[in-house]
Structure formats: C-alpha cells, structure tokens
C-alpha positions in Angstrom: -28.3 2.3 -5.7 -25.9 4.1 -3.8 -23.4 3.0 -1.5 -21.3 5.2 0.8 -17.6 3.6 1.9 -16.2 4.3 4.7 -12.7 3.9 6.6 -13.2 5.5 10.3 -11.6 5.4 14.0 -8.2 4.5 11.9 -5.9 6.7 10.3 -6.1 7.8 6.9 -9.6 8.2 7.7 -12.2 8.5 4.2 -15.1 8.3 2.0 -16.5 7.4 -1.1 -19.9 7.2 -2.8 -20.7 4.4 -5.2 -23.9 4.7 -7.9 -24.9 1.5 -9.2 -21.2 0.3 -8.7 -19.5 3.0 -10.3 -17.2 5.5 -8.2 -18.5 9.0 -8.0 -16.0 10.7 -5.4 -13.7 9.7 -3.0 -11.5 11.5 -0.7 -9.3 11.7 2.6 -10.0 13.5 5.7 -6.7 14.8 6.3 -7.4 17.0 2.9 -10.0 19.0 4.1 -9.0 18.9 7.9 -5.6 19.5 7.3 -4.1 16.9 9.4 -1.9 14.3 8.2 -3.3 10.8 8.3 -6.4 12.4 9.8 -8.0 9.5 12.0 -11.3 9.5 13.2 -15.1 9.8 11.6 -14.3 11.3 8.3 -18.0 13.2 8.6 -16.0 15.9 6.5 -15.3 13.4 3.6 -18.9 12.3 4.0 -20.3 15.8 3.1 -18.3 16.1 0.4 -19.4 12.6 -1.3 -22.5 13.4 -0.8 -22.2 17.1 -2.4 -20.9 15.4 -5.1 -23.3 12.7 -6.1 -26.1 15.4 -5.4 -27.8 13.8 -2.8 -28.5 13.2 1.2 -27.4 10.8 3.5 -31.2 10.1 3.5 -30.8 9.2 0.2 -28.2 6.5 0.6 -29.0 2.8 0.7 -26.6 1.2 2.2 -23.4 2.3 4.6 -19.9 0.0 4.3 -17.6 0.3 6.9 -13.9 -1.4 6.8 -14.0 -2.7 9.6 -15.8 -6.0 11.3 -15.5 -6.4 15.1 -17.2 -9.7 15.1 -14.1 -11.0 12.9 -11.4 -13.1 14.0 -13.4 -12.9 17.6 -12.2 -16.1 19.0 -9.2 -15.7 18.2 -8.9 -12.2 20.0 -10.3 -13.5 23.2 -8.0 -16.6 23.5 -4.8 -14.1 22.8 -6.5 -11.9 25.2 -6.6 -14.5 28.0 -3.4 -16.3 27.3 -1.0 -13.3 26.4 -2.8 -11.5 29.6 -3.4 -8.1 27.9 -3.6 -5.1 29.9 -7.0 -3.9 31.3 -6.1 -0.6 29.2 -5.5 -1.8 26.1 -8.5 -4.4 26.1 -10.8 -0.7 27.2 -9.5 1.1 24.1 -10.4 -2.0 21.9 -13.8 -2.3 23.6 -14.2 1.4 23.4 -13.3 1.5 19.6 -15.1 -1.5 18.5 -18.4 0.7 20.2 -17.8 3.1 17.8 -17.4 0.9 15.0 -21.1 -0.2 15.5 -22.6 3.2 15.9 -22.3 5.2 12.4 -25.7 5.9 12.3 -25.4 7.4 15.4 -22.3 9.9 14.5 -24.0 10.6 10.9 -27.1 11.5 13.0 -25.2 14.0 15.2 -23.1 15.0 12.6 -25.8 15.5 10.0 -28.6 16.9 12.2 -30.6 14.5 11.0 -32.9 11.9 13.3 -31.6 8.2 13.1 -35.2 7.2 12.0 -34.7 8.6 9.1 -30.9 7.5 7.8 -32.5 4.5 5.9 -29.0 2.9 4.9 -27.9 -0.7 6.0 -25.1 -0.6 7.7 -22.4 -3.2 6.4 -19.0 -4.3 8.3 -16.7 -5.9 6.0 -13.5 -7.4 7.4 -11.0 -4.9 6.5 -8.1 -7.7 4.9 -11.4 -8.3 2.3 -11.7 -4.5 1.9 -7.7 -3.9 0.7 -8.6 -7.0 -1.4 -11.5 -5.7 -3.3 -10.0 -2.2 -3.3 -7.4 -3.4 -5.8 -9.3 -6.5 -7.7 -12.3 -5.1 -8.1 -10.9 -2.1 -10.1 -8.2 -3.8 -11.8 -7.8 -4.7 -15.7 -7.8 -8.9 -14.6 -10.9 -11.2 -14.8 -8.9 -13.7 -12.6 -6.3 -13.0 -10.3 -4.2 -13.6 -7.2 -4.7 -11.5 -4.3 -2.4 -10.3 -1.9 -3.4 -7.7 1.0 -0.7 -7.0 3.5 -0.2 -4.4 6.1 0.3 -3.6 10.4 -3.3 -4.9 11.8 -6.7 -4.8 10.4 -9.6 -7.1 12.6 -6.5 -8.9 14.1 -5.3 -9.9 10.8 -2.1 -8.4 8.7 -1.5 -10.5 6.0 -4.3 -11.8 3.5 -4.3 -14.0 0.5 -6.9 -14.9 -1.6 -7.9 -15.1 -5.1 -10.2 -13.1 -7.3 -12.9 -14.3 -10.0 -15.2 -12.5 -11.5 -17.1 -10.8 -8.6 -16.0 -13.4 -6.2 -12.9 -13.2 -3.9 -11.8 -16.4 -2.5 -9.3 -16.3 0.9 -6.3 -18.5 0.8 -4.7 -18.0 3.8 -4.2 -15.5 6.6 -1.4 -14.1 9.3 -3.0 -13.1 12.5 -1.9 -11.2 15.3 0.8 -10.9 16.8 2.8 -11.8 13.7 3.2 -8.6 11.4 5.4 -7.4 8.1 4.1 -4.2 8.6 4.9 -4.3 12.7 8.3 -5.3 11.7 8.8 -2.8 9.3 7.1 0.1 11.6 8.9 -0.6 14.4 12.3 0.0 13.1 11.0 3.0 11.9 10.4 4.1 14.9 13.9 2.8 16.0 15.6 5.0 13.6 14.1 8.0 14.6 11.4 8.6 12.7 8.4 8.5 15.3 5.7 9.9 13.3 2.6 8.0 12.1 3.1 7.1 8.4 7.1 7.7 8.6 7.7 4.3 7.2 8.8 6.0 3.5 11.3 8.0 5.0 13.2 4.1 5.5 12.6 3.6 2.4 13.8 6.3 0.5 17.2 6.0 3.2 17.7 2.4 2.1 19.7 2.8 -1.2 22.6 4.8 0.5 23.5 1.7 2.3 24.4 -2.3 1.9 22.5 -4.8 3.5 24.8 -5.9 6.6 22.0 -6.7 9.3 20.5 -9.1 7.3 21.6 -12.3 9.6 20.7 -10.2 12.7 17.5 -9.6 10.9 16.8 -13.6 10.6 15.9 -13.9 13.9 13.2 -10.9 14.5 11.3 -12.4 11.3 11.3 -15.9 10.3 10.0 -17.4 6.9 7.6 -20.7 7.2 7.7 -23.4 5.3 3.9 -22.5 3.7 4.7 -19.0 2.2 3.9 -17.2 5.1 5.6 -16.0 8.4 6.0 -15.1 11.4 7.7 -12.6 14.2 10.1 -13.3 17.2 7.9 -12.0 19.6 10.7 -11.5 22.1 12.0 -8.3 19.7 8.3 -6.3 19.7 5.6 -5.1 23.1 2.4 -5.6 21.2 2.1 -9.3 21.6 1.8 -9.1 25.4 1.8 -5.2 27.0 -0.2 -4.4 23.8 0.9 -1.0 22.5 -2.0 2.0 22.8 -3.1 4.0 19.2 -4.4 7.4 20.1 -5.6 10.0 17.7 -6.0 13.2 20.1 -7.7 16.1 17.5 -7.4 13.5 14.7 -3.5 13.4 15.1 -3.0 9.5 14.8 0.2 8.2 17.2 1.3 4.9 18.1 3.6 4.0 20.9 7.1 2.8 20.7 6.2 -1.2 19.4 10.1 -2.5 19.9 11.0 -4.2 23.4 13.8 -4.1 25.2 15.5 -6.7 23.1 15.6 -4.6 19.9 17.9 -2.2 21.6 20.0 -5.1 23.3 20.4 -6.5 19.3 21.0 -3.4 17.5 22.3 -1.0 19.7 21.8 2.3 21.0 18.0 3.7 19.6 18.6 6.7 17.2 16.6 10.3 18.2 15.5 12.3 15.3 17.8 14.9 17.0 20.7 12.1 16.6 22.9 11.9 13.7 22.2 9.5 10.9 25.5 7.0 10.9 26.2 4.6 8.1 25.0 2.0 10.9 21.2 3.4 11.2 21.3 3.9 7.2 22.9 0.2 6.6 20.1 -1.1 9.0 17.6 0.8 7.1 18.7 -1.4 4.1 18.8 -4.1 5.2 15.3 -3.7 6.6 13.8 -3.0 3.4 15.8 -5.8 1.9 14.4 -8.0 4.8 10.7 -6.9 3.7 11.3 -7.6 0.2 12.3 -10.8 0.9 9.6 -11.6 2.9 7.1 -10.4 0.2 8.3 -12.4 -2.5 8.1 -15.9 -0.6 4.6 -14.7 0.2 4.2 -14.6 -3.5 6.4 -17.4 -5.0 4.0 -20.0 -2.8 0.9 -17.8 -3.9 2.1 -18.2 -7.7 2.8 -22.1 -6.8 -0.6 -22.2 -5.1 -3.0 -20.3 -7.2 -1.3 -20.9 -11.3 -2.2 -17.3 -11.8 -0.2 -15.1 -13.6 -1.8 -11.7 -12.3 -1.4 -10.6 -9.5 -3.2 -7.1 -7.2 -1.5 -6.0 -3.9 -3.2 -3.7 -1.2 -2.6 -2.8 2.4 0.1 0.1 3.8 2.9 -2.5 3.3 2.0 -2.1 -0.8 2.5 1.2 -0.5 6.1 -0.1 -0.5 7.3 1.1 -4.3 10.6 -0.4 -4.1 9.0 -3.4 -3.3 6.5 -3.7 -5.7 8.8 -2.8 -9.1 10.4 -6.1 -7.9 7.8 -8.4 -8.1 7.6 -9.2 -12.2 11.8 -9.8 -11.3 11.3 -11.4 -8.6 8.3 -14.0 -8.5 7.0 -15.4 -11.9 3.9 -13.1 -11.8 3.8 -11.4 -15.0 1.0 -8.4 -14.1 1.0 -6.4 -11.1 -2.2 -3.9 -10.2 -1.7 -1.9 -7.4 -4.6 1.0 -6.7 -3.4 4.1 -5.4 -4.7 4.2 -2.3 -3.3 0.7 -1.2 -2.9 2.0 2.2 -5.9 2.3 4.5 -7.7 5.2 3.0 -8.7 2.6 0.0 -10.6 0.7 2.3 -13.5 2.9 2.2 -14.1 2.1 -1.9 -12.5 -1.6 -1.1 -16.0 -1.9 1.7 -17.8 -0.4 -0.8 -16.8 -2.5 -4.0 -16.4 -6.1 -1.8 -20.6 -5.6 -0.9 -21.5 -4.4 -4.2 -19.9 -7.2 -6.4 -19.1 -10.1 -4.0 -22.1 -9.8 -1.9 -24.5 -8.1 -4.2 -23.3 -10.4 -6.8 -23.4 -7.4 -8.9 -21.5 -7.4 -12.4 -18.0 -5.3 -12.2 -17.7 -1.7 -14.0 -14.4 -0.7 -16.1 -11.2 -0.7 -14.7 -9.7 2.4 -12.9 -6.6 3.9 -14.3 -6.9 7.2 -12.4 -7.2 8.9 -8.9 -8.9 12.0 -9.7 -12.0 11.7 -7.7 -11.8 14.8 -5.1 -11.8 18.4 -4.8 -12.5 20.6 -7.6 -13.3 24.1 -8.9 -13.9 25.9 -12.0 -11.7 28.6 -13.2 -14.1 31.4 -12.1 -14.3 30.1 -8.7 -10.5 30.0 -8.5 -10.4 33.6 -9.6 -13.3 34.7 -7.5 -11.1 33.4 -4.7 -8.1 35.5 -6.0 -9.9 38.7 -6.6 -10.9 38.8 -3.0 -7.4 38.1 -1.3 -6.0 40.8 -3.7 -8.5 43.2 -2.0 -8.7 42.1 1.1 -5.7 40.2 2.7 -2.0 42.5 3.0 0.3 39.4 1.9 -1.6 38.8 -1.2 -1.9 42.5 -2.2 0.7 42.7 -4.8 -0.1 39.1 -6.9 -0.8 39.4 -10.5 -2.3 36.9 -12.4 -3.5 36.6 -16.6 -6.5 33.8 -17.4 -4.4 32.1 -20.9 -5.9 30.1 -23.2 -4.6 26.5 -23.1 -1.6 27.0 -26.0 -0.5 30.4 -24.1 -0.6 28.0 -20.8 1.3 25.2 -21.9 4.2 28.1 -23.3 4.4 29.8 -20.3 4.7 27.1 -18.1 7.3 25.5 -19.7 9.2 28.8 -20.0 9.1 29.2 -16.6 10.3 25.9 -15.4 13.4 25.6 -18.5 14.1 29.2 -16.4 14.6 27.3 -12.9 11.3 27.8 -11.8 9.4 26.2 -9.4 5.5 25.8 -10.6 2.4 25.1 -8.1 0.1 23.2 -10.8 -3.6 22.9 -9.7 -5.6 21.4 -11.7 -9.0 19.5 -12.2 -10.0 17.2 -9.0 -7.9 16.2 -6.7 -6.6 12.7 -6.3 -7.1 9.9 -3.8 -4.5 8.0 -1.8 -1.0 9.4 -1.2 0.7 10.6 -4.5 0.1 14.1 -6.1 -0.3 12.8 -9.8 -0.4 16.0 -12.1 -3.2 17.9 -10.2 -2.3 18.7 -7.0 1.8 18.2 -8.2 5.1 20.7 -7.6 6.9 20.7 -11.0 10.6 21.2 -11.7 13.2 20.5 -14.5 14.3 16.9 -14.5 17.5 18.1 -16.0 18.6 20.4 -13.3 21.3 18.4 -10.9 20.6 21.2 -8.1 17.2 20.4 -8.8 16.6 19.1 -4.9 18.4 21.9 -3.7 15.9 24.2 -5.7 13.1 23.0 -3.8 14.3 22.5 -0.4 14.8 25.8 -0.4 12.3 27.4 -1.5 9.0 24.9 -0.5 10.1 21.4 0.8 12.8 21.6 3.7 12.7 18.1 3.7 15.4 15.2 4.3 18.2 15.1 1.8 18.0 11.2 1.2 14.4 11.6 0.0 14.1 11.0 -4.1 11.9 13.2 -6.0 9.4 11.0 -8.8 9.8 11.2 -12.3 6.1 11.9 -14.3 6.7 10.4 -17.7 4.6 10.1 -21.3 3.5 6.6 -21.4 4.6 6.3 -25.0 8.2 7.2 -23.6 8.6 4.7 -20.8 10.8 1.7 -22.6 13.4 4.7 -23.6 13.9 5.7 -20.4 13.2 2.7 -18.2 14.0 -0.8 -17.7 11.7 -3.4 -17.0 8.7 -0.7 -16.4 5.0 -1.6 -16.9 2.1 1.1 -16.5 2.3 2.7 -13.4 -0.6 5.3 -13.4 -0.3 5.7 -9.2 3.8 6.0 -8.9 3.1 3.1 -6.9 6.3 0.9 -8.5 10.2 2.0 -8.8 12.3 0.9 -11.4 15.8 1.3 -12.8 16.3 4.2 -15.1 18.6 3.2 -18.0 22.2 4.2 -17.3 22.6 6.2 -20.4 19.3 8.2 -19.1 20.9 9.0 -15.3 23.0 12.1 -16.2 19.8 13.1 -18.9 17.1 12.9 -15.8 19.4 13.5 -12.9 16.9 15.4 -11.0 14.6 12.4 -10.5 17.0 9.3 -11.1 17.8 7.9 -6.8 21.1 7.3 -5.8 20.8 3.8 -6.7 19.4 4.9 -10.4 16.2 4.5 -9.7 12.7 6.3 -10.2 9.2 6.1 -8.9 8.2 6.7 -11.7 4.2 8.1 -13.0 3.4 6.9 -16.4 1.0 9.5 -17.6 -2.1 9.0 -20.2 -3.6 11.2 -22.4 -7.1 9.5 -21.7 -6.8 9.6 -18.3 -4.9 13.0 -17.7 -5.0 15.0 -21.2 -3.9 18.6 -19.4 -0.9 17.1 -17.6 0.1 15.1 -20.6 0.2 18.0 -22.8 2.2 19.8 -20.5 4.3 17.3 -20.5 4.5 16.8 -24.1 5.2 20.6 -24.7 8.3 20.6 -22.3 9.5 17.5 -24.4 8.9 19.5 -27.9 11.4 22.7 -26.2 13.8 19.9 -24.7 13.2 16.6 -26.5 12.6 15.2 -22.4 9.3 13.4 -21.6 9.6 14.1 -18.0 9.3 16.7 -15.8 9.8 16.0 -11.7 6.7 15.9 -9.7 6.4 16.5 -6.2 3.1 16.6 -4.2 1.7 20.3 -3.5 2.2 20.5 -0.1 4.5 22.1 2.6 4.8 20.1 5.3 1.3 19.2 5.5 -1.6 17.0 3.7 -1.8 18.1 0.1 -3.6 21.0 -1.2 -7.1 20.7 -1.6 -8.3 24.0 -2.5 -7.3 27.1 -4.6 -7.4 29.0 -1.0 -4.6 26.4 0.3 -2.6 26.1 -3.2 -2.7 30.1 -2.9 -1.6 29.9 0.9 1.6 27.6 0.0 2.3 29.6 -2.5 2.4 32.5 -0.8 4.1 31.4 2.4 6.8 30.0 -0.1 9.6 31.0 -3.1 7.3 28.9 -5.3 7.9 30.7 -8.9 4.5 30.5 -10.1 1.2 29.0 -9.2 -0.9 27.5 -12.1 -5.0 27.5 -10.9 -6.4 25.7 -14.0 -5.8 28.5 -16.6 -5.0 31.0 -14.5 -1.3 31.8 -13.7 -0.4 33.8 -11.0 2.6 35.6 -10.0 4.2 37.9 -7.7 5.1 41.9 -8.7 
C-alpha cells in the first residue's frame, strides 16, 4: 500500500511517500525550488517521492492532505458573522479551501495524466491531528501525551491529546482567534524582522537581554485556569480585519498581525533598517520568556490531566529549541520526542502516518531517529557533475578535486578545519525539516573564538546575535552538557557545562548554551566518524555545524553545493568522497 502525504497551499510546502507504513522519502519544496518556505502545491516534491519509491502517481492508493476544510466549520462561520470579517479575507479562505479539495485535479495537470486514471482516495486530515501523529507516530513511546501547538491550522492553534498504540485521543483545543504562535509572530514582526519564518531570529536575540516586559506582556496573553489560554484581542488585527497570507511565485508573506494598540503599549515599531536597542532586545526576552511560560502551564495541566510521563511536541511553535530543553526542568515530564520537522512541512508524513495507523488501524513501524530521507547522488554522479563545469563553465575552470578513500577523507578534512578552514560537507540524502544534520552541514572548529567571524565572512553574512549549533558524539554528551537527553534533530538547547564554555567557545551562546545535535553511529556512521577523527587530533567530540546554505533554502544538489561553494571563501567542499578545491 502506498500512501502519498501532503502539506500544500501553506508554507513549508511537502511530500512524502509511505509503503506499507514505512517512510520511503520525504522532502520540502523550497529544496528543489529554491525558495524559502516555498508555499503552494509541492508537485516538485511529488515527483521526487514518487522517483524514489519507483512508481507513478497511478500507482498510489491513497492521497493525505493536512488539511480539512470541513473542520471546525461552525465554528468559522459564527466568528465569521459575529467578528464581521472582510469580504476579502472570507474570498481568499473560500478560494483556498477550493484548492484544498482539488488535488486530483493539480496532480492531473501537473502529471499529464487524465483524472480517471489517478486511482488514489483522497484523505483530509485536520491538520492539529497531522502535527500530532507526525511526532507520536514515529516516536520511541507506546503511550504518551501529545502536544501540537502553532499560528493556525483548520482554525485551531493549540492541540492536546494523547497517544496509544495507533490511537490518538484529543484532550482539548485553542481556536481561533487565540494563538501562541500569533503572539509570538507578531512581535516578530514588531521587531523588525518581517519575513515569513523570522520567528528564530527572536529567539536567538533573547539571551542578550533580561526579561523587563514581562508585566506588560500579562495583558496581550492571559493564562486560564484549565491549562490553556488565551489572547487580548485588542493587541492583534486578525480577530476582526483578518490579516491576508499571500504566496506570489511561492514566496509565502503575511501582513503586519499587531493593531494599533501594540505600538501604543510598547512604543515606537522597530524597521529592520532601525537600530537594535537594549529595549527591542529586552522585549525580545521577555517574549520568549512569555512563550515558555505559557508552554509549560500547557503542559503542567496536561501531566496533571493525562499521568503520563512522556511527552511528543509538534507544530512551528516546537520548533522553539529554547523552549523545549526546558520542559524535563520545567514540568514533571521525564521524555520529550520532538520530530524534526515539527513545523508544517511534517504534516505531510503526520497526514500520512494519522490514516495509516489511526484510521487504518494499522500496527506502527520502528521509531525514527533520523531525517535523512531526501536528495541524493552517488559519487560518480557528483563527479560527472564536476567534470562538466570544469570544461564548460569559466568560474569553475580552475577547481581541482582527488576521489579519497574513506581513512584519506576523514584526515584531510580534519586537517583542513584544525587549519581554520571552512568545509562544505555533502553527503548521503538530504534531511527533512529545517536543521542541516551532517549531510547538507557547514563545518568549523568549535575551538576557534573568531569562529563566527570566520563564517560571516566568508559564507553566512548573517546577524551577530545568531548562535551557531554544536554536533556532538552521543557517547560524549553528559561531559559536555547538562541535563541533555538525545537530541538527534537539534531540536532542544541546553546548558553547556561551565568548565566546557572557553573548550567549545565557538558553539556555546552568550547565555552558555548550545543547540546541540547528538550524533549516532547507527543513524549517521560518515558524520560520526568524522567527528570521532577530529576528537582523536584534539580530544573534542564536537565540531560546529551550520546548514549549507547562503542565504537561501539548503543545498539540495551537488550542482547547488558546487554553486555556494563557488560564489563563497568556503575552504573546501566535501561531495561524498570527493574533495574539491580551488588552484
């Protein structure tokens, strides 16, 4: 049987293909289109799953989709009449709910293949269920509390439940207008940082300052006396103007979500062309503190509620990583699985996974403890690629590059990055959701403290206040960390141990922290041996990994791993054996 998952007409638009339950590929449209949080009918990702399983659409028995108009219905049309919702905004919804129903129809045009013959049911599942069985589903936990938590999904952005077997029970729900991830986006937006998915950039500003707008903060979000919450609506536009998503060429936007009021509250709205004062960066703080908070009184009554002691978070706001290495502190939940792709783009395998085992009642397969599901080549396409830019393109002329055996690899990289190098490693398939995690990863000396400096200039021109992610040998992580469980996705920060900060500075945050990769020989044996060679030359089990990528989605082919490298002072690039350098 196979099933083909779907997240589309959103952003982070993707794909995966299921046999029989188990996950073949999965991938993101913004890799192969080149557009960050790509947003539209990932037909692109489509091909590609179906490449890789070897088979048609024709082929394919049933079609999930993360999304279910019908959902919540009611409950739209009564906020619709007594909020009085633009005619514009109620079009757009309309308009995109249209689409929603008519897959078939794109595959059809897409595929140049007649409807008649696309055989697949088509299956909406409420997209709060999909983040749900995106993480339980593939986590290590017969039983388990669920939490699924993010902007807006079928009207709904908050989601508890429980999870049994193949059964996933709901607890409770937050419906629109009342948002965590609204609140959190739209002071994003108010401190400059307008671009769809800028939410980490918060984040990572967060530990420069203290939290001194948290009583101001009290009255935009209020905690409820049954674990959940809800907004002042007076602070945000979406509860009555509604606020208009547009993706023009796949580019996903969203308006400005903060009213009047914000401004009147907080003051002036930062530009991205404005200064960053200790006021923005203390609100940013507080902001995040805020959000924390909020999450763990969401989970404190879920513990109360449920007796369970393990715990799986999805939706965009659990791609919060600050957040979520505070939860075993913080709640009395003792294990934490988080997938990694939490955000939207996991929906596609969470649609996938919730009709195979809770509606299909079919038995669960093996947990997942890696991402590598996309793009990949073999060595003698990679070099088939590079013999033909040699010859045939003037800015790749003068590369040189030597196919190594593995030992000769492992030396040479290493050399390289004890000599300040920055290394392009591309290896084996691609992951899915947002982190590179050793094969499509940007690798530096943890134990440089000009380390950031390296890179800005010569690949990432990026913000200063950004932290760059320790990779670390599993077997390594109680000597370096504290409090740190497996983290195979970098989906969880944690405090590095104080004796470690001036060892590590390169990856340890202002605040001592690290977001950290814990990295398995099973599930990554290439990375972990490079890894484990750099510790044998410098007794460190870390090296600092960035995702491959210059200001745009990650690499997804040797072509574009090639290109970056190129364009860039990158030292080396690694393409499986091959290494390639400049004369």
């Amino acid at each position: 049987m196979y099933i083909l998952g779907l997240n589309a007409y959103h952003g982070d638009s993707s794909a995966c293909i299921l046999k029989d339950g188990i996950l073949i590929a999965a991938t993101e449209e913004e890799r192969i289109r080149r557009v960050k949080h790509w947003a539209g009918f990932p037909i692109e990702a489509i091909k590609f799953c179906l490449e890789e399983a070897g088979i048609s659409i024709e082929e394919v028995d049933y079609i999930t989709i993360s999304r279910d108009p019908s959902a919540n219905l009611q409950k739209k049309i009564l906020h619709t009449i007594k909020k009085g919702v633009s005619l514009n905004t109620l079009v757009s919804r309309f308009t995109n709910s249209r689409k929603v129903s008519n897959v078939k129809e794109e595959l059809s045009n897409a595929l140049n293949i007649p409807t008649s013959k696309i055989k697949a049911e088509v299956k909406n599942v409420e997209h709060h269920r999909s983040h749900l069985a995106s993480a339980f589903f593939v986590s290590p936990f017969e039983e388990a509390a669920l939490l699924s938590i993010d902007g807006f999904g079928d009207f709904t952005s908050t989601m508890t439940g429980t999870g049994k077997g193949n059964q996933i029970s709901v607890l409770d729900t937050v419906i629109y207008p009342h948002s965590l991830g609204i609140f959190y986006t739209s002071f994003t937006q108010y401190l400059g940082f307008d671009k769809y998915g800028d939410e980490y950039k918060v984040m990572g500003l967060a530990p420069y300052g203290e939290p001194t707008y948290l009583k101001e903060l009290e009255d935009v979000i209020h905690l409820l006396p049954n674990g959940l919450f809800e907004l002042n609506t007076a602070y945000f536009k979406h509860a009555k103007e509604g606020v208009t998503m547009a993706w023009e060429g796949g580019y996903p936007s969203i308006e400005s979500i903060f009213s009047d009021k914000m401004i009147e509250k907080f003051g002036k709205l930062r530009t991205k062309e404005d200064e960053l004062t200790q006021d923005h960066i203390n609100l940013a703080t507080s902001v995040q503190r805020m959000t924390e908070k909020v999450i763990f009184h969401i989970l404190n009554h879920l513990h109360k509620k449920t007796g369970l002691d393990n715990l799986c978070v999805a939706g965009g706001v659990a791609q919060n990583s600050v957040a979520n290495g505070k939860i075993l502190e913080n709640t009395p939940f003792k294990k934490v699985y988080v997938p990694s792709a939490g955000h939207d783009a996991g929906t596609a395998l969470g649609s996938a996974l919730y009709f195979y085992n809770h509606e299909l009642k079919k038995p669960r397969v093996e947990p997942i403890w890696h991402a590598y599901t996309g793009s990949n080549f073999s060595d003698e396409e990679m070099e088939t690629i590079l013999k033909h830019e040699k010859a045939n393109t003037e800015i790749a002329k003068d590369i040189q590059y030597l196919v190594l055996s593995d030992d000769e690899l492992y030396k040479t990289v290493t050399d390289s990055i004890l000599d300040a190098g920055v290394i392009g490693w591309f290896q084996g398939s691609a992951e899915f959701g947002p982190r590179a995690l050793g094969n499509r990863s940007i690798l530096v000396d943890p134990r440089r403290t000009d380390a950031k400096e390296l890179l800005n200039e010569k690949i990432k021109r990026r913000e200063s206040f950004r932290p760059f992610a320790p990779s670390i040998l599993e077997e390594y992580v109680e000597e370096y960390f504290e409090g740190a469980d497996k983290v195979p996705f970098m989906e969880k920060v944690y405090p590095i141990k104080k004796e470690k900060h001036s060892v590590i500075p390169a990856v340890t945050h202002v605040d001592g922290t690290g977001r950290l990769q814990t990295v398995s020989a099973s599930t990554n044996p290439r990375y972990h041996k490079l890894i484990d060679t750099f510790r044998e030359k410098t007794g460190i089990p870390v090296l600092l990994n960035t995702s491959f990528n210059e200001n745009e989605p990650i690499v997804n082919t040797p072509q574009e791993a090639l290109n970056c490298f190129l364009r860039t002072k990158m030292d080396i690039l690694v393409l499986g054996n091959i290494v390639v350098r400049r004369k």
